[in-house]
TIGU-637919 format. One record per residue (C-alpha): residue in three letters; z, y, x. Coordinates in nm, 3 decimals. Layout:
N
PT   code        c3        c2        c1
PT    ALA         Z         Y         X
...
END
This chain:
381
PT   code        c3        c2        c1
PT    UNK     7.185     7.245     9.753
PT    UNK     7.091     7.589     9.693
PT    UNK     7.328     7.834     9.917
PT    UNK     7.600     8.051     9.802
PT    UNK     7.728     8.308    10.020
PT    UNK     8.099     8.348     9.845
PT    UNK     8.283     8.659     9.811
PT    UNK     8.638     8.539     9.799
PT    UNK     8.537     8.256    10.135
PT    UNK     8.925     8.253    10.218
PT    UNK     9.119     8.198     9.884
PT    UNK     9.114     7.866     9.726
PT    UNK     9.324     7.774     9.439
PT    UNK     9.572     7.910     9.362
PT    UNK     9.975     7.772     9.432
PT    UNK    10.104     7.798     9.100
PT    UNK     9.812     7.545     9.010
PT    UNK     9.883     7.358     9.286
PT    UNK    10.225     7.264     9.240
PT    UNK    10.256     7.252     8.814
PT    UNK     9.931     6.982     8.841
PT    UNK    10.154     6.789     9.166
PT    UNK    10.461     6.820     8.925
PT    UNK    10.263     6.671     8.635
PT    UNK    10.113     6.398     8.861
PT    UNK    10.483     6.234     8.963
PT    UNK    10.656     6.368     8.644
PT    UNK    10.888     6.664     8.875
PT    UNK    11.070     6.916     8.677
PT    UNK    10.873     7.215     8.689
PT    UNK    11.072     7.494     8.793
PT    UNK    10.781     7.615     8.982
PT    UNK    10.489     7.824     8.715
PT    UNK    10.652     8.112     8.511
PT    UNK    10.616     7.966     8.195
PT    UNK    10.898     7.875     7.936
PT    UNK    10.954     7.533     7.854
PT    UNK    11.127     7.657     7.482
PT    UNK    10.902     7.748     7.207
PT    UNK    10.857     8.101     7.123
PT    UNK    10.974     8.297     6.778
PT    UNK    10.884     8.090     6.456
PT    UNK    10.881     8.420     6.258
PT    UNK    10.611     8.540     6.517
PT    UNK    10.415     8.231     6.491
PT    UNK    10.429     8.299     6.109
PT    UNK    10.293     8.667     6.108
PT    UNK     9.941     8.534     6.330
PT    UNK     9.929     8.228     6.083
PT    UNK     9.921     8.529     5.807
PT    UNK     9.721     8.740     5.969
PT    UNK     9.432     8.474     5.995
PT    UNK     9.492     8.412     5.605
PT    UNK     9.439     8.770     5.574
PT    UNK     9.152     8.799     5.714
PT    UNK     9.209     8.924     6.069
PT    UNK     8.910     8.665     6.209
PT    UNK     8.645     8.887     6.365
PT    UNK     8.590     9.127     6.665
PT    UNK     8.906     9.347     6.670
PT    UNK     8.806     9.732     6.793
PT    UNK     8.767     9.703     7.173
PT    UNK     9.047     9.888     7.267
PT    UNK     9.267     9.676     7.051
PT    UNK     9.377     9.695     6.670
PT    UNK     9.540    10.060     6.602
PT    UNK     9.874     9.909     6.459
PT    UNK     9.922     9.718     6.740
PT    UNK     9.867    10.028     6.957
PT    UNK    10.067    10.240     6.767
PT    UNK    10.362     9.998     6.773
PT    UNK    10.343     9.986     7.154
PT    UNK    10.365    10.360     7.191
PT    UNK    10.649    10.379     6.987
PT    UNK    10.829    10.133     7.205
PT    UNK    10.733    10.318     7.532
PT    UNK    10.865    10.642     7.385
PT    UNK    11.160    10.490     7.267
PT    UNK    11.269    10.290     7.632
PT    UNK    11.134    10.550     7.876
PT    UNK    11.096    10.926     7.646
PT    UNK    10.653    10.902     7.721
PT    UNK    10.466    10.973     7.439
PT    UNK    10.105    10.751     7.492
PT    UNK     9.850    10.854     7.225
PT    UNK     9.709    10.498     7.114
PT    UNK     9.373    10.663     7.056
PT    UNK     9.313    10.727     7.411
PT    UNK     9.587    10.578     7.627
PT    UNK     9.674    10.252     7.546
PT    UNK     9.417     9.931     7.580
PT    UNK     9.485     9.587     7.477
PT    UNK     9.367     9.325     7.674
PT    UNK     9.377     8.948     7.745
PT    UNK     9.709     8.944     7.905
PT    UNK     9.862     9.130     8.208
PT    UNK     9.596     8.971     8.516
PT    UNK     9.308     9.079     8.318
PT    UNK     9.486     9.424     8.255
PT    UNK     9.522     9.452     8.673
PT    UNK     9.190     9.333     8.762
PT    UNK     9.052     9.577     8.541
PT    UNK     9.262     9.846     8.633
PT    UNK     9.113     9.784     9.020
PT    UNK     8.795     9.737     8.877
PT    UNK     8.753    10.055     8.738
PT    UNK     8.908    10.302     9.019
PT    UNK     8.880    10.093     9.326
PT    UNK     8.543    10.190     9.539
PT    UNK     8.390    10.037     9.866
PT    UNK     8.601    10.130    10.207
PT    UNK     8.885    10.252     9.950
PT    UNK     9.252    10.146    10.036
PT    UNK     9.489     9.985     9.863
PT    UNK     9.848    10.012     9.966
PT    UNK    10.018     9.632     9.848
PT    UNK    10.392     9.506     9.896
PT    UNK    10.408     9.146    10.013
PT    UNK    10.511     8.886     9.897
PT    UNK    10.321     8.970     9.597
PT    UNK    10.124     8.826     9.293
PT    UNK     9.818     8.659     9.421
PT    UNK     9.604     8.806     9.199
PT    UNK     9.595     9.169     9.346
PT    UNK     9.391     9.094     9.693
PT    UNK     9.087     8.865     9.572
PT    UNK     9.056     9.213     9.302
PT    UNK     9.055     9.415     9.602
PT    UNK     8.853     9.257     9.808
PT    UNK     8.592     9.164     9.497
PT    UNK     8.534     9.594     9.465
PT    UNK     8.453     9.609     9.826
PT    UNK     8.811     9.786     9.882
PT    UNK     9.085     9.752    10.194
PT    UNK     9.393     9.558    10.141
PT    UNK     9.665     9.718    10.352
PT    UNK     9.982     9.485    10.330
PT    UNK    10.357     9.597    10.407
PT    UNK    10.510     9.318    10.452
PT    UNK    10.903     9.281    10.290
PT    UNK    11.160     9.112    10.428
PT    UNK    11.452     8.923    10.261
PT    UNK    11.762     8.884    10.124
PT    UNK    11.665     9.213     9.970
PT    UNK    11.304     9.282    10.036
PT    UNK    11.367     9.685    10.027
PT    UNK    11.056     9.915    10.095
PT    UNK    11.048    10.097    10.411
PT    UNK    10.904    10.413    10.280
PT    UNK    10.862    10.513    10.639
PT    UNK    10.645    10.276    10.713
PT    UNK    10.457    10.364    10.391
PT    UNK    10.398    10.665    10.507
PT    UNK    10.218    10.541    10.806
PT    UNK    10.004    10.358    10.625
PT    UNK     9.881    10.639    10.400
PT    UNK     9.554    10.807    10.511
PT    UNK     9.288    10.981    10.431
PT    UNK     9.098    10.653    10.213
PT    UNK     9.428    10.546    10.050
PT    UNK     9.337    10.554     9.706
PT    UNK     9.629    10.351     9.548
PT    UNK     9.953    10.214     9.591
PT    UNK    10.016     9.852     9.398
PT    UNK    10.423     9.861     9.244
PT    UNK    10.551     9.519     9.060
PT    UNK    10.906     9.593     8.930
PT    UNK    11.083     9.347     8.859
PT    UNK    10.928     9.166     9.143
PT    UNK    10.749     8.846     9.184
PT    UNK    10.894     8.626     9.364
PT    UNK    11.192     8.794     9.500
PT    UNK    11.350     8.961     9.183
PT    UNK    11.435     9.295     9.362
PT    UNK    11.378     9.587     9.132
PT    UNK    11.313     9.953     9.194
PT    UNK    11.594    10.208     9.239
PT    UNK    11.606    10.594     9.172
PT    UNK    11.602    10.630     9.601
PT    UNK    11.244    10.412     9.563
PT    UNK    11.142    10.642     9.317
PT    UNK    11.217    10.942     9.509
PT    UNK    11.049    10.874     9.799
PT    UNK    10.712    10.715     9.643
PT    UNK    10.704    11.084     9.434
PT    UNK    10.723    11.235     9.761
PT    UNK    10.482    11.055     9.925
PT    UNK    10.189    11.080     9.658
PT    UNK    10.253    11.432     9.562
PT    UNK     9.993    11.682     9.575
PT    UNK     9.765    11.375     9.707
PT    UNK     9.498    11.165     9.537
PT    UNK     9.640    10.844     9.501
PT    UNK     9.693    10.628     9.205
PT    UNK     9.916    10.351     9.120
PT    UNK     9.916    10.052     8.926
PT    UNK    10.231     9.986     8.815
PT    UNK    10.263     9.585     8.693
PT    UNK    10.551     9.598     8.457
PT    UNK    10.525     9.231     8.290
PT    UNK    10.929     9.160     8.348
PT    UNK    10.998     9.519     8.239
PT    UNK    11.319     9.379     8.001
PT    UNK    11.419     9.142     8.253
PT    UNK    11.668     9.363     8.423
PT    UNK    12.014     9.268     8.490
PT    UNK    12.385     9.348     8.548
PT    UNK    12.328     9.701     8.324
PT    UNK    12.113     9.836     8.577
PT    UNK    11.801    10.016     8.460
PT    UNK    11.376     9.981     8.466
PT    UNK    11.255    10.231     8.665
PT    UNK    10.871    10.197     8.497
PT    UNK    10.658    10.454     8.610
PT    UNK    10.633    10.589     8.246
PT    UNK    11.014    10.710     8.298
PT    UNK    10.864    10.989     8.582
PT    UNK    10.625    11.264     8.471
PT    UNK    10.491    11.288     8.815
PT    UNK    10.436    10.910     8.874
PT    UNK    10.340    10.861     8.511
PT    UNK    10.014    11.095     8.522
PT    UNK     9.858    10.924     8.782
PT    UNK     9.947    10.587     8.691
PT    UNK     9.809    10.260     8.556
PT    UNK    10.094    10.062     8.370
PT    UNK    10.035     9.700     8.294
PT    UNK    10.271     9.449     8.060
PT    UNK    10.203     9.135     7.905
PT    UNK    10.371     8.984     7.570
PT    UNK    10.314     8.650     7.685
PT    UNK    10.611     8.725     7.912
PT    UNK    10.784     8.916     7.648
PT    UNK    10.737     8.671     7.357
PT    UNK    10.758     8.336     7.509
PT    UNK    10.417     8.289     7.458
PT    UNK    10.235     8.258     7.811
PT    UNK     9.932     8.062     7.660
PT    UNK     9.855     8.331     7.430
PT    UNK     9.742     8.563     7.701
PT    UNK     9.825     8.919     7.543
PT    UNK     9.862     9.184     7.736
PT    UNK     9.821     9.574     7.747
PT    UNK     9.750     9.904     7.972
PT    UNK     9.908    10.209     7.969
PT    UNK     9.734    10.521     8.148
PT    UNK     9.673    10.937     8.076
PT    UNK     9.352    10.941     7.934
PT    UNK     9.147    11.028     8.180
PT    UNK     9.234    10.685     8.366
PT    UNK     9.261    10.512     8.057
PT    UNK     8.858    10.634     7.995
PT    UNK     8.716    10.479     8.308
PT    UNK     8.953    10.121     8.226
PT    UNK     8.832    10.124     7.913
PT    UNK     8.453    10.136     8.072
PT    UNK     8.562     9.799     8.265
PT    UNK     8.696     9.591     7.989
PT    UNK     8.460     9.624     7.745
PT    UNK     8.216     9.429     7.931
PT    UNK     8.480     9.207     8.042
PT    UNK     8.605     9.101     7.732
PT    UNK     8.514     9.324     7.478
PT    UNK     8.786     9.251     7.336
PT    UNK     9.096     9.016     7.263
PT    UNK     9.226     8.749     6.993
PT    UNK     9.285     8.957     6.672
PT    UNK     9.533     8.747     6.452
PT    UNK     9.771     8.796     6.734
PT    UNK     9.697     9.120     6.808
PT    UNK     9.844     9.174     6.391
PT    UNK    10.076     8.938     6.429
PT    UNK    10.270     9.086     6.685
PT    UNK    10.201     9.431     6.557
PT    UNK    10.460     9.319     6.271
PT    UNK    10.689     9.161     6.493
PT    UNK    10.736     9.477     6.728
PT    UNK    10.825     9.627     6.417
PT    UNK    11.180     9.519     6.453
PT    UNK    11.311     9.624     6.842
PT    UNK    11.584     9.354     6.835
PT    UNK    11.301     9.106     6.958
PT    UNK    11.302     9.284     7.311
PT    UNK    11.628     9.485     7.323
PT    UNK    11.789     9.145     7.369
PT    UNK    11.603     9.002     7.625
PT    UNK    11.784     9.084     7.939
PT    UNK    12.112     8.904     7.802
PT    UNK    11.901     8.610     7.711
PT    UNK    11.775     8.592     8.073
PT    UNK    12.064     8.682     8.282
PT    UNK    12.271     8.384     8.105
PT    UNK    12.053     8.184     8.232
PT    UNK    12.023     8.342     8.562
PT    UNK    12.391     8.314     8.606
PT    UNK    12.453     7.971     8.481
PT    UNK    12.157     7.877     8.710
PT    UNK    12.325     8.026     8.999
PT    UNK    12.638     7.897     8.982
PT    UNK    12.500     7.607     8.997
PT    UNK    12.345     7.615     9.306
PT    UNK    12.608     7.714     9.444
PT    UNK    12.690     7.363     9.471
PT    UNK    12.386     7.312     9.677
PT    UNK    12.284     7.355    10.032
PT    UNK    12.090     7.663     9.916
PT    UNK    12.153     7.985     9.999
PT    UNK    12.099     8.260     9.734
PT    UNK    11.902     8.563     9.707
PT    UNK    11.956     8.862     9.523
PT    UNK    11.772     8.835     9.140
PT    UNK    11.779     9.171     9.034
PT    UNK    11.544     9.091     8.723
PT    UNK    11.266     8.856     8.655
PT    UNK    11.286     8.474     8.563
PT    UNK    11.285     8.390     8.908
PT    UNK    11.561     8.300     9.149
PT    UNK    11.451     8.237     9.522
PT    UNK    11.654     8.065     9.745
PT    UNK    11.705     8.005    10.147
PT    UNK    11.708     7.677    10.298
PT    UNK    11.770     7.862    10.639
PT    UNK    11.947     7.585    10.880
PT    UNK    11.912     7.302    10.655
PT    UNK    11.564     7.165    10.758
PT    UNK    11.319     7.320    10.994
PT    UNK    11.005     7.225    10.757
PT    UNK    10.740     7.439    10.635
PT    UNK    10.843     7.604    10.310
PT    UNK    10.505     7.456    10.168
PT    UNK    10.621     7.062    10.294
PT    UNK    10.943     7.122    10.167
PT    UNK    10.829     7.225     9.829
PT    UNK    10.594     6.901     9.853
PT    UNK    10.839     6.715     9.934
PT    UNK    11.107     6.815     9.688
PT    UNK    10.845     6.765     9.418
PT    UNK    10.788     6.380     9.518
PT    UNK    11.119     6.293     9.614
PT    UNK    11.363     6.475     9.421
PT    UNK    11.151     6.597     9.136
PT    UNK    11.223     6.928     9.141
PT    UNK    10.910     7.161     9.167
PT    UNK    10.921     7.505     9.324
PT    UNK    10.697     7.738     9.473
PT    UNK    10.676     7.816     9.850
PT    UNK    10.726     8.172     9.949
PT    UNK    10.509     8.207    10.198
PT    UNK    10.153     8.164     9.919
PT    UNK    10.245     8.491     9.862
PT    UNK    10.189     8.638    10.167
PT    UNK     9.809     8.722    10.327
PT    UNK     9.946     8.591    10.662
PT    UNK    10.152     8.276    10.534
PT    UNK    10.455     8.407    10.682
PT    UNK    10.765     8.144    10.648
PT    UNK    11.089     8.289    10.543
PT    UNK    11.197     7.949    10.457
PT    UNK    11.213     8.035    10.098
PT    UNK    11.153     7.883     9.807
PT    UNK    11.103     8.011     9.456
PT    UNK    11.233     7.830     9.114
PT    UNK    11.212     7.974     8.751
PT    UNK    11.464     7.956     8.524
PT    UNK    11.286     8.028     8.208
PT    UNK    11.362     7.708     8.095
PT    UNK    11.587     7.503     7.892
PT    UNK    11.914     7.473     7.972
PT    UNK    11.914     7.050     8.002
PT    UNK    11.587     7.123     8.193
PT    UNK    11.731     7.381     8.385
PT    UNK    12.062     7.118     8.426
PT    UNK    11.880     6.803     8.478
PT    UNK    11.720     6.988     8.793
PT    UNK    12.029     7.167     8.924
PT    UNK    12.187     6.789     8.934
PT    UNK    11.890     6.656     9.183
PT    UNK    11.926     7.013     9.359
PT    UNK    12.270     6.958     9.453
PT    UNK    12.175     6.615     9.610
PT    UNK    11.933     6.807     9.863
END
C-alpha cells in the first residue's frame, strides 16, 4: 500500500453523515441533518425546467450569470441599505460550504490565525487547517452561548488575520445583537483583520427581532466576506446554490480561488432562481413560516423531560437533558435513534475538544406530522 501522509489525520466523517445514514439504517425520524423533509416551490422548479428549454445548458460566466447577480444585489440593498456591484462583488458558487472554504482559501496564509466561536459548523477548521492557518477556538457556553468580547480581545494578536461570525447560529440558534456588533467594530478597527460572515439562516430570525448581517455596518461590511446559500432559502438543500458577498478587492482574490475550484456552478438554476427572486414575497415570509414551526415544536416539548434553549433564529432547536441521564450526548443521540426513533445531533461534534453540555440538537424544518410523529416518541423519553 503506497503511503499517504494525510492532512486532515484527526477529522473523520462527519456527524451529520453519521447520524442521517444510522437514522436511515433503523428507519428513525430524522430530526438530525438540516434539510427539509417538504418539497420546495413548484413555480421555482418550473422557471429551471424553462430555463433548460431555453437553452441555459452550458458553462455559465464563472462568477455566475449577471441576472442572477443583479437580483441578489437588489435584495441586499433592499434588507440591509449596501449597494454590491454584481460586476465585481458578488460570486456565485456551489452552495454556502464551498462559498466558506473558498473564502479561507483565498485570504488565509501559513501561521495566520483564525479567530472561531464554538460550537460551530464543522466545516470551518479542516479549511483552516488545509491553508496551513491557526484555529483559535472561544469556546460558548449555554443556555445562551453569548460572546465574551473580553476574552476576544485576548485572543487577538499580532497574526490574527480573521474572525469567523455565523448568525443565526448553528447549533444553538443565538443571533447577534447591536451590543455584539459594537464591540466586534471596536475590536477590528483600525486593524487588519477580516471576517467571514456565514449568513445561510439570514431570514430565519424570530420574535420581530432583526439580522444583524455584516452588510448592515459600513465598517464591518468593507472588510468582510458574506456567505448565503439558497438551498437554505428555497427549500432546496440538494441543489447546492450558494453565493459571496465582498468589496471588491476581497471579492478579486475569492474569485482567483473558485475558478479553479469549480469554475463555475449549475446554470438552469442559476436562471431559474434569477426569476424567482424577482418577486420578494418568496423570502420576506420566511421567518413566519419558521417560527410557527419553532413554536408549535416547542410547546411540544414542553411535555418532555427536555429542557429548552433559547432559538433565536435558525431551523434548529437544542435542548438539555441536564439531570435526566448521565450519558454521553453522542450515546444518547445513538440511543434515541435505535430505541425511540428520533434522530438528533450531539452537541458536543461541534466542538474541537468534544466538550459535553449534555445537549442535543433537533431540526424542525420538517413537516408538521413528521415534526408530530417525533414530538409523540419525545415525550415518552
Amino acid at each position: 500500500m503506497i503511503a499517504v501522509t494525510s492532512k486532515l489525520p484527526q477529522t473523520g466523517t462527519t456527524i451529520f453523515t453519521v447520524m442521517s445514514a444510522l437514522a436511515a439504517e433503523v428507519g428513525a425520524i430524522n430530526l438530525s441533518q438540516g434539510f427539509p423533509d417538504y418539497h420546495c416551490s413548484p413555480a421555482l422548479i418550473g422557471m429551471v425546467n424553462k430555463a433548460m428549454q431555453q437553452g441555459y445548458n452550458q458553462y455559465a460566466p464563472m462568477a455566475g450569470l449577471m441576472s442572477l447577480r443583479e437580483q441578489i444585489s437588489q435584495k441586499v440593498n433592499n434588507l440591509y441599505g449596501a449597494w454590491y456591484d454584481p460586476g465585481t462583488e458578488v460570486t456565485v458558487t456551489a452552495g454556502g460550504t464551498q462559498a466558506i472554504f473558498t473564502a479561507i482559501s483565498a485570504v488565509i496564509h501559513p501561521n495566520d490565525e483564525v479567530i472561531v466561536f464554538e460550537p460551530a459548523y464543522d466545516s470551518y477548521g479542516p479549511a483552516i487547517k488545509l491553508m496551513g492557518g491557526i484555529v483559535k477556538s472561544l469556546e460558548l457556553s449555554p443556555p445562551d452561548y453569548r460572546i465574551p468580547w473580553d476574552m476576544v480581545r485576548r485572543l487577538v494578536s499580532s497574526k490574527t488575520r480573521m474572525i469567523i461570525l455565523n448568525s443565526p447560529q448553528n447549533p444553538t440558534g443565538a443571533i447577534l445583537s447591536q451590543v455584539d456588533i459594537d464591540e466586534l467594530t471596536a475590536i477590528v478597527k483600525g486593524q487588519d483583520i477580516l471576517i467571514l460572515s456565514d449568513e445561510v439562516y439570514e431570514h430565519l430570525v424570530y420574535d420581530g427581532q432583526i439580522h444583524h448581517g455584516m452588510a448592515r455596518h459600513p465598517e464591518l461590511r468593507k472588510r468582510s466576506l458574506i456567505t448565503v446559500s439558497f438551498g437554505k432559502l428555497f427549500h432546496n438543500t440538494g441543489w447546492k446554490m450558494g453565493y459571496c458577498l465582498a468589496p471588491a478587492n476581497l471579492m478579486h482574490e475569492f474569485r482567483k480561488v473558485h475558478q479553479f475550484l469549480v469554475f463555475s456552478v449549475n446554470t438552469p438554476m442559476q436562471a431559474g432562481i434569477a426569476e424567482y427572486l424577482k418577486n420578494p414575497e418568496v423570502y420576506m415570509g420566511l421567518a413566519e413560516f419558521f417560527q410557527q414551526k419553532r413554536d408549535r415544536f416547542r410547546d411540544g416539548l414542553q411535555q418532555s423531560r427536555f429542557k429548552l434553549l433559547p432559538c433565536k433564529g435558525s431551523y434548529f432547536q437544542c435542548v438539555s437533558y441536564e439531570g435526566v441521564t448521565d450519558e454521553k450526548d453522542s450515546d444518547l443521540a445513538i440511543r434515541l435513534t435505535k430505541e425511540l426513533g428520533v434522530a438528533s445531533i450531539p452537541v458536543s461534534a461541534f466542538y474541537t475538544q468534544g466538550t459535553d453540555h449534555h445537549i442535543l440538537r433537533f431540526c424542525f424544518a420538517k413537516k408538521q406530522e413528521t415534526l408530530d410523529a417525533a414530538l409523540e416518541k419525545l415525550i415518552e423519553f
